[in-house]
C-alpha positions in Angstrom: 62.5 58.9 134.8 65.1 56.1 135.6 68.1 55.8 133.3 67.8 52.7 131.4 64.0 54.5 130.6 65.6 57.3 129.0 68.5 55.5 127.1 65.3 53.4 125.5 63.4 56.9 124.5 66.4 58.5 122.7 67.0 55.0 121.0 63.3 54.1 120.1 61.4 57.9 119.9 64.7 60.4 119.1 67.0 58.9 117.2 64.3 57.3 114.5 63.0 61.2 114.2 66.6 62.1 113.0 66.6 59.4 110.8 63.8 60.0 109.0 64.3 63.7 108.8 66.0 63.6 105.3 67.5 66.9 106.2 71.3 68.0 105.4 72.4 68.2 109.7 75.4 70.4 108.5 73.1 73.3 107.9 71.1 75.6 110.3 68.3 74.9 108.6 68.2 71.3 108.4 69.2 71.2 112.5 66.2 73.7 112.9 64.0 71.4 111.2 65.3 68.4 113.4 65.0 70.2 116.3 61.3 71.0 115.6 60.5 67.4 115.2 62.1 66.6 118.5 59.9 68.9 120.4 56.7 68.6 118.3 56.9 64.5 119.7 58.4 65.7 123.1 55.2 68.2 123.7 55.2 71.0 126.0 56.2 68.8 129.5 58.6 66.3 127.6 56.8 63.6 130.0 56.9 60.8 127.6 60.2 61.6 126.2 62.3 63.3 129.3 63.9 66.3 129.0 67.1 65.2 129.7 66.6 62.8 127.2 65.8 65.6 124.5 68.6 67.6 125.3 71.3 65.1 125.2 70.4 64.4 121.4 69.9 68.4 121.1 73.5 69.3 122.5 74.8 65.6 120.4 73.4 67.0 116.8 74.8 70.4 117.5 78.1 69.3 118.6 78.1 67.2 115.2 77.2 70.3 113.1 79.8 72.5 115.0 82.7 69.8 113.9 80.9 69.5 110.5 81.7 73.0 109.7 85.9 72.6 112.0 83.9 74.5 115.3 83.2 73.8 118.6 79.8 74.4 119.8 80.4 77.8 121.7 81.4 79.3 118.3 
């Protein structure tokens, strides 16, 4: 999947899915819940969305939740 095709997914099919969530991102649960609505629209093969896609807004939102809590993602 070319580049500028990716950048469009996580800005058109991701990032409204976090949006919309209505979750609180700063707990486990609420990234869980995220996290579940990015692979239920990703489906098994992530062909439409691109795993790379996926995992960049993955690693992103966990990143935020890590510094959230004064953390870095390894901890």
């Amino acid at each position: 999947m070319p580049v500028t095709q990716a950048v469009a997914n996580v800005r058109e099919l991701l990032l409204p899915l976090v949006r919309d969530a209505n979750v609180d991102l700063a707990t486990h649960d609420g990234l869980g819940e995220v996290e579940r609505r990015l692979v239920d629209r990703a489906g098994l093969r992530c062909a439409d969305v691109g795993a790379n896609a996926l995992l960049a807004v993955s690693i992103a939102l966990w990143r935020c939740a890590a510094a959230l809590h004064g953390m870095q993602l390894y901890e």
